[in-house]
N, C-alpha and C positions, 0 to 999 in steps of 0.2 A: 367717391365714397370717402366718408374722413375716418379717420382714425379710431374712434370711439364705436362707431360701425364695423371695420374692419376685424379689430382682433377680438371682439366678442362672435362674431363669427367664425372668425379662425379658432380659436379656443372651445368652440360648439361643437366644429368639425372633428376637432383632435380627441374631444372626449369620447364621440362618436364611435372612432373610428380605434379608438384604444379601447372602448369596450364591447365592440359587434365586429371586432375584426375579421369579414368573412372566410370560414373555414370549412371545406367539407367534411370533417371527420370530427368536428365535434362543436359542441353548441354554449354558448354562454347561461352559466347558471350553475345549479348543485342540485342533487339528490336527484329525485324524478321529476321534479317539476319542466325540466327540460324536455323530456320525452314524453312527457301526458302533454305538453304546448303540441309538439309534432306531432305526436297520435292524434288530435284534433282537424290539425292543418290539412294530414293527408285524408284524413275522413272526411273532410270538406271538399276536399278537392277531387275525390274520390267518384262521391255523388256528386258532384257537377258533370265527369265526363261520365257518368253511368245517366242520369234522369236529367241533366241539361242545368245551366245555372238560371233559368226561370221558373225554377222551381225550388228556390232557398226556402220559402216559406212553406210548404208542401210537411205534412207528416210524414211523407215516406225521408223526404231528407234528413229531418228529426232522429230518426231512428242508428244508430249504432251495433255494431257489436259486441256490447255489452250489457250486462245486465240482461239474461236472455228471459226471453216471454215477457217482457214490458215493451212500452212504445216511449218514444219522447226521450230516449237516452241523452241526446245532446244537451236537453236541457237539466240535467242534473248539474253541470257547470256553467263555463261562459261558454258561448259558440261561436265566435270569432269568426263568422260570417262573410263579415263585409271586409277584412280586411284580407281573408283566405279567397274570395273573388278579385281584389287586386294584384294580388301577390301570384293570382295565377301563372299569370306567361313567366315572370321570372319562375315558378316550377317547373313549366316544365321546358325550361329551358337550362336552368342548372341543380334543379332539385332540391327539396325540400328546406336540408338545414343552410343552404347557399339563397336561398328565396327570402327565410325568416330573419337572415343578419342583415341583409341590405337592406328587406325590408324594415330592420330595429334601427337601421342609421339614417334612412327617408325620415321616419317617427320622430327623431331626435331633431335631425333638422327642419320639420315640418310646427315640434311645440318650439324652437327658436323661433319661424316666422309664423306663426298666429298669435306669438304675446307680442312681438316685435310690433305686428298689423294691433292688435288690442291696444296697446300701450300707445300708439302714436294715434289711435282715434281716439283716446280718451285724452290727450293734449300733452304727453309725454315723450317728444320728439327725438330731444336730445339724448337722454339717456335710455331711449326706449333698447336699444339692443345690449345694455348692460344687462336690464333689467329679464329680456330674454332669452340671455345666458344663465340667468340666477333660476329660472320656473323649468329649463330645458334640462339643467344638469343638477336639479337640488337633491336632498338627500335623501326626497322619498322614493325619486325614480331610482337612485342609483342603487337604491335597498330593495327594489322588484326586479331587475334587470333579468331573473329566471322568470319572471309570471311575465307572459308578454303581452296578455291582455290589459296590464298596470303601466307599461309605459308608452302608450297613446295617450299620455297627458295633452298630445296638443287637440283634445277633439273640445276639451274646456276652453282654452283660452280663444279659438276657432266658434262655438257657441256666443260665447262674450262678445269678441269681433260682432261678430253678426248683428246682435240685438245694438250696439253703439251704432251701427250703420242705418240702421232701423230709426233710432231716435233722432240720426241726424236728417234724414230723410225718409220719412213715413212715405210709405207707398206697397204696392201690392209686389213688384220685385224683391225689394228687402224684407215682404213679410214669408216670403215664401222663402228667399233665401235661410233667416232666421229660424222658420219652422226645422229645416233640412239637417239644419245643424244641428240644434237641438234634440232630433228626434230619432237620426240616426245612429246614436251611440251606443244604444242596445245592443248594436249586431257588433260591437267590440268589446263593452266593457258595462254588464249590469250593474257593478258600484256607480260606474261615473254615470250611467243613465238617468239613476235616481237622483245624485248630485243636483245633476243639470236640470230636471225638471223643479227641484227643490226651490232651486234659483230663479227657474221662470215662474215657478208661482209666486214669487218674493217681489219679479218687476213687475208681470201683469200688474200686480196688486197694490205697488206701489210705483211706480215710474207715469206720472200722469202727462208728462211731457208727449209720451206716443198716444195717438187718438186710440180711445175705446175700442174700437173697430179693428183697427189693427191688431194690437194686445189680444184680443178674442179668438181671433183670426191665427196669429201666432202659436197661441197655446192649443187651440182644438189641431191645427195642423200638426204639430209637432207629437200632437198624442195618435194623429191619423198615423203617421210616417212610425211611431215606436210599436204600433198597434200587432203589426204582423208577428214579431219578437214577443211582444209581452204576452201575446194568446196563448204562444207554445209554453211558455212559465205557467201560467195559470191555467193551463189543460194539464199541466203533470201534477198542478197541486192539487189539483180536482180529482184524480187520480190516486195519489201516494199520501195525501195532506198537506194542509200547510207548512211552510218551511222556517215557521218560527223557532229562534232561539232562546235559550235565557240564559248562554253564556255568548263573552264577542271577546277577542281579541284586541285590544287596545291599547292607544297611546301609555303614556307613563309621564309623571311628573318630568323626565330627564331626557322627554322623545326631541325635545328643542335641540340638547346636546349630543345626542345618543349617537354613537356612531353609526354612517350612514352603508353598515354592514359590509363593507372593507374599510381598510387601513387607509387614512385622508395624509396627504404629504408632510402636513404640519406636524401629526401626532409620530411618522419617521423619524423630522430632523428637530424636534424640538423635544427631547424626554419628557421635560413637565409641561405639554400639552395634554390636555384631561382626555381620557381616552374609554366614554362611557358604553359599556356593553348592552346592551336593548334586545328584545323580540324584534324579529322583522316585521311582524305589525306596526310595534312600535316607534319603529325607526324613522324618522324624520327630520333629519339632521339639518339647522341652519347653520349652528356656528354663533359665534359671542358678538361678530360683527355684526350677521343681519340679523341677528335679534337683539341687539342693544337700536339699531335703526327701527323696530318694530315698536317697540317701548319707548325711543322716541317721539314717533307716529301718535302715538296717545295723545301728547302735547299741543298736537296742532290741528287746526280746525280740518283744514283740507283733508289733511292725509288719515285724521283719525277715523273715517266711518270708513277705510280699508282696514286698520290697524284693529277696528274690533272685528266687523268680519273674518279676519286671520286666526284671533283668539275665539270668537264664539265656534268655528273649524274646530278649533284644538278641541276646545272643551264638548265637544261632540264625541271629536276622534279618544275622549277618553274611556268610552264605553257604558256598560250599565252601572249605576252605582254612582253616577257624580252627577246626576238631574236630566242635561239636557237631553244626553241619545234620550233617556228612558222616557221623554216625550215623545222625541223624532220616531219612534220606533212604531208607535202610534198610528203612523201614519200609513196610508197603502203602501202597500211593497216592502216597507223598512224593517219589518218586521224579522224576515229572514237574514239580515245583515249580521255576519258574524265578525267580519275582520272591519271593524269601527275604527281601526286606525288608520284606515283608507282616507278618511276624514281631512289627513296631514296633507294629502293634494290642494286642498282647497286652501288649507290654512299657506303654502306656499305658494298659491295663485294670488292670493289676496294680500300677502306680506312681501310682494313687489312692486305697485304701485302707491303701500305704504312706504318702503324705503326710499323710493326713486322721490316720493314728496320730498321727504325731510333731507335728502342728499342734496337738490338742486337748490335747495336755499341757502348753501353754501357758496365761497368761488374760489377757483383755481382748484390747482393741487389737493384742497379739503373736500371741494363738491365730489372727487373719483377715489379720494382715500377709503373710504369705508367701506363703497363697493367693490374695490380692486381685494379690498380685506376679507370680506365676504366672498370672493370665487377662491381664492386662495386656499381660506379654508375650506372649501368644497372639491378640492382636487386630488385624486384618488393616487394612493403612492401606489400601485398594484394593477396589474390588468385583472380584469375579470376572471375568477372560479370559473371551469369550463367543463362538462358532461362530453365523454366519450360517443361520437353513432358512427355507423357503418358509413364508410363514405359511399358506399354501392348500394344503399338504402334502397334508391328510386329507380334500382336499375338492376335490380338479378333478384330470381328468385331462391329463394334457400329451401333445404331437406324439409324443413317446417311446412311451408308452403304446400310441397307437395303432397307430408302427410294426411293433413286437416283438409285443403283444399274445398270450402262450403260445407265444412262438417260441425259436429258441435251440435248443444254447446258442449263449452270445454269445461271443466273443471279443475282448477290451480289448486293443488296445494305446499303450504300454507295459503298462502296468498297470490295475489296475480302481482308479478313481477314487472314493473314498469317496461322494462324492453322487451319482455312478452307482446304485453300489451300491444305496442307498437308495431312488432317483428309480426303479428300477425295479422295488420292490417288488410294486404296483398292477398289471404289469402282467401277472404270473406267468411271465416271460422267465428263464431260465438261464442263468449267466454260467460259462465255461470256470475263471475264477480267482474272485478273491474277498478282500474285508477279514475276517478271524478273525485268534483268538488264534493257533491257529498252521494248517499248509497240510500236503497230501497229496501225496506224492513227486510224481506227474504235474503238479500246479501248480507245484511250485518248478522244476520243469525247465523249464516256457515262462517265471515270474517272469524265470529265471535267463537265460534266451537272448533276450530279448526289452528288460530292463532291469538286468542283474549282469555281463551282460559287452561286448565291442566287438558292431559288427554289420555284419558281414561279410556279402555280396551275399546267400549262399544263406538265410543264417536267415528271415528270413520265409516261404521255402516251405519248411523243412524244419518248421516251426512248422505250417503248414497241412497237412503232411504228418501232422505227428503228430494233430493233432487232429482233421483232417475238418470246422474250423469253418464253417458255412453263412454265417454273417455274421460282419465282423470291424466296431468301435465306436473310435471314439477320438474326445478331448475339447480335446487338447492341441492349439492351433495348429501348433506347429511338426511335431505325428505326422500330423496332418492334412494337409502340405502335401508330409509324404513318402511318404504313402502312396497319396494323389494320382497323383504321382508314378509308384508302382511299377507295372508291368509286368504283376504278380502279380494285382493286384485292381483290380476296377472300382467306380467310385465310384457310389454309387444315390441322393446329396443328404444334404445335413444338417438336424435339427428341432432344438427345442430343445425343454430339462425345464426347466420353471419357468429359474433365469439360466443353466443350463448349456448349452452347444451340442455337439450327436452328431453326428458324421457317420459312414454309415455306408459298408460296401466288402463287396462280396460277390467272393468268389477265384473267379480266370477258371480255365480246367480245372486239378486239380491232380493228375498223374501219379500210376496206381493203381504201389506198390510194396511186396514179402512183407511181412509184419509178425515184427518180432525179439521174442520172449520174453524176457524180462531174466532170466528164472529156466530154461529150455530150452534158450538157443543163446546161454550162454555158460559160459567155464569159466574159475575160476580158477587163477592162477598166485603163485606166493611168493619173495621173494626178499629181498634189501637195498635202501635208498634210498642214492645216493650219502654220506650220513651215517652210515649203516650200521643205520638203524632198520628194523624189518621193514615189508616192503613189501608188500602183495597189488595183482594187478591182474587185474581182469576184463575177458576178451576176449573178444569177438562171435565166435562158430563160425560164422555165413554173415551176408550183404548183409540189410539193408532198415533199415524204420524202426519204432523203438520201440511196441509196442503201448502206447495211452495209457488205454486202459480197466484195464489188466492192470496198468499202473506205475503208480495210485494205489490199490492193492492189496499193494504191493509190501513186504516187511519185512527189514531184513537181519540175521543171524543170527552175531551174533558170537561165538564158543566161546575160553577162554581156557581150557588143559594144562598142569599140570605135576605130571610123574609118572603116578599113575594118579587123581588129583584135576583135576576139567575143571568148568567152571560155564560158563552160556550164558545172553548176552543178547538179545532179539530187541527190534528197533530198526525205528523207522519208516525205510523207505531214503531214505537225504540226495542224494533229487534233483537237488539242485542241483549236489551235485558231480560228477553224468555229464558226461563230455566233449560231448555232443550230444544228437539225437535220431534221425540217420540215422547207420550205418556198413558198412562194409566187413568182409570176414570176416576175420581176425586182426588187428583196430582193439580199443587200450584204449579200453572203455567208463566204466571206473571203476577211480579208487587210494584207496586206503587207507592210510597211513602209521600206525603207531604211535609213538609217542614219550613214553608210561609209560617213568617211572623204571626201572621192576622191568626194562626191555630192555637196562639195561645189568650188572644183576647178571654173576655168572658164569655156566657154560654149566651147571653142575649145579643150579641154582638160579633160571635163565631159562625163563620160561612161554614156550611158542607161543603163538601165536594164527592161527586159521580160519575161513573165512567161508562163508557160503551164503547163497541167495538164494530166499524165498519168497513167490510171488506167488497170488493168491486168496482 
């Protein structure tokens, strides 16, 4: 092995291992994202040893402790799947957060050799392991290092691999291979899924060098292979609604430069190195060297159909509002994408084999200067931000466990506490709310009345109202001392989970009252907002309190007319913007304002818009 192999390997390793350095008492990242990763893990690994791991695809797997009385909880986020079936033996053999750092330093050096294997099939020999140092350690993984389903960057260049093997030799092993890759990525990471199919519809459709047959054969396989995954997404939307957005989190004109969410070496020992602040969406740090090599890449014939690839990335990853997402989104699936700065992956898959062009037409010392420039600045002066967990996690049961023990659901207030979350995995307890990517109309409406707005006497028993909680939990001193306190509930002592302390309240009688249908007993009305935007508002047709089984079912159904041309969205219902949870009969439940441009066209050229409400 020479030289230019060696220490991009070696340098792979060390970043590796300087940022997953395994520990059992605490996990790489910030805030809760660290513990909703491992409250995954272990509910993964959970139901493998309870109903067997041939049954990942199974609706009973699907299911969680959260969000109580729906199904399909896992898919409210990622499910990390496939890589919570690998990772197995290493749990249980040192435990969860000792499983998922080894397993983040495999990941690290698995995208070093799958660009390494890309790169030297696409004819990039020499400098191929520069180059997969620059995709393994760039500034987008190093800005997710807490989302662990964001740094399996190597299932892309792994995919890519494959199909170049395909083209070099067509046949039924490389199309199967091809499909496996492609198809599997669901069960790691639904951004890169969509990616990767993005891309095989791009070669299907354009790469005429593989026979028809193949191509065909490729893509139907790989949609067989993602099929199991993508059913359980589109049986919750079926369910809850669609998961469309019309906001995303995205890039930023400065995400090229932006700090790649720790401090980089250069910006330590250099003072006036530029030291740009970004969203971690946005974050996607090359550096001046490999993007002045990117903008190179423009120049030259070879390397430019990478170098726009990398940019048309970018110009995705900038979100709605700058053209292309607001096509891409169009598309199946894309629809629900909210962090569009995910995007920046692709844009550094594809601004590698831009640089490594325009490097190698150099010689000597100038062909590795720009590269050596570019790892440079990608080298992190700091270890990783690291989230405190029990290092007894997977191995003792605490006071918690044995109070709830299959009981539930639970009901958190304010909110559910990410180490709750967690700490009550073990016990098989139910929690009314819950950490995910995102929530079901009935949860944002206690989030919302409990911790989004003031809290006015009634709200806690109109909370209890809705939900019939048997026990109510809180962690926080000061919810502790006011619920104490209340009137409402009686306190039955506090234990503790490993450092956390529960206390818990079970509600003294709470008044049986009708239950309101969100979709039966109400109706809506249209009108103007004082602005003059169209207004709808839905009003309660008699008394009571929101059925809470039925309004996390609930979808709303918006139809947009004009003329004899009408299109219809149906929409998870936004909760959180109910006025309550108890009303009176002719009480707004719910407004709606529009304020699309097109409401101020003329009147022959002005859409309506109508709503409805369906719940089941």
């Amino acid at each position: 092995m020479r030289a230019w192999n060696v220490v991009p390997l070696a340098l792979c390793c060390a970043y590796a291992l300087w940022t997953f350095w395994p520990d059992r008492a605490s996990m790489p990242g910030w805030g809760g994202d660290p513990l909703f990763v491992l409250w995954t893990f272990e509910h993964d690994w959970r139901r493998m040893d309870q109903i067997g791991p041939l049954h990942l695809w199974s609706s009973r797997f699907w299911s969680a402790p959260i969000f109580a009385g729906l199904s399909l909880q896992l898919a409210f986020s990622e499910n990390l799947l496939y890589p919570a079936l690998i990772l197995r033996p290493l749990w249980r053999a040192f435990g969860g957060p000792l499983a998922l750092q080894w397993g983040a330093i495999a990941m690290t050096l698995a995208a070093f050799g799958s660009t390494l294997g890309f790169l030297r099939s696409i004819g990039l020999r020499e400098m191929a392991a520069a180059g997969a140092l620059l995709f393994a350690c760039c500034g987008f993984v190093q800005s997710q290092y807490a989302h662990y389903q964001n740094i399996c960057i190597f299932l892309l260049p792994l995919a890519a691999w494959s199909w170049s093997a395909l083209e070099k030799k067509p046949g039924a092993k490389n199309a199967v291979v091809c499909a496996l890759a492609f198809g599997w990525i669901g069960g790691w990471n639904i951004y890169f899924q969509l990616f990767a199919m993005l891309a095989l519809v791009a070669l299907v459709a354009l790469r005429t060098s593989v026979p028809w047959r193949w191509r065909v054969a490729v893509f139907a396989g790989a949609l067989l292979v993602q099929a199991p995954i993508a059913i359980k997404y589109l049986q919750l939307q079926s369910i809850v609604g669609s998961f469309t957005t019309s906001v995303t989190y995205g890039a930023v004109a400065r995400s090229f430069l932006g700090t790649a969410m720790r401090p980089t070496l250069l910006q330590r020992i250099l003072p006036g190195y530029p030291s740009t602040e970004v969203p971690i969406e946005a974050a996607g740090f090359l550096g001046f060297s490999w993007t002045a090599l990117l903008v190179a890449a423009l120049l030259e014939r070879r390397s430019r159909p990478w170098a726009v690839l990398a940019l048309l990335s970018f110009w995705a990853a900038l979100g709605f509002g700058y053209g292309l997402f607001d096509a891409i989104q169009l598309l199946p699936g894309f629809s629900g994408l909210r962090a569009a700065g995910r995007f920046q992956v692709l844009t550094a898959l594809f601004a590698v084999p831009a640089a490594l062009l325009v490097a190698q037409q150099a010689s000597g010392v100038f062909r590795w200067l720009p590269l050596a420039l570019a790892v440079i600045e990608l080298m992190p002066a700091t270890p990783a931000l690291r989230v405190a967990v029990p290092s007894e996690i997977d191995r003792r049961t605490t006071d918690l466990d044995r109070t709830v023990r299959d009981g539930g659901p639970l009901l958190a207030v304010p909110t559910v506490d990410p180490r709750l979350q967690l700490y009550l995995v073990h016990s098989g307890a139910s929690l009314f709310q819950g950490v995910s990517g995102r929530t079901p109309p009935n949860v944002q409406l206690v989030d919302s009345m409990l911790a989004g707005r003031p809290w006015p006497r009634e709200t806690l028993s109109d909370v209890l109202a809705l939900t019939r909680a048997p026990l109510v939990l809180a962690t926080e001193p000061r919810w502790i001392a006011q619920l104490s306190a209340s009137a409402t509930l009686q306190a039955q002592g506090c234990v503790h989970a490993f450092e956390l302390r529960v206390c818990s309240f079970q509600p003294r009688e709470v008044l049986e009252a009708p239950k309101l249908s969100l979709a039966r007993d109400t109706q809506w009305e249209y009108g103007a907002s004082t602005a003059g935007w169209p207004l709808a508002r839905l009003r309660a047709t008699r008394s009571g309190v929101l059925d809470y089984s039925e309004l996390g079912r609930c979808r709303l159904g918006e139809t947009t007319r004009l003329g004899i041309v009408s299109w219809t969205r149906e929409l998870t219902f936004p909760g959180s913007q109910l006025a309550g949870a108890r009303f009176q009969a002719g009480e707004t439940v719910f407004a709606r304002e529009s304020r699309q441009r097109i409401f101020t066209l003329p009147a022959w050229a002005r859409p309506t818009r109508t709503y409805t409400v369906r719940c089941g």
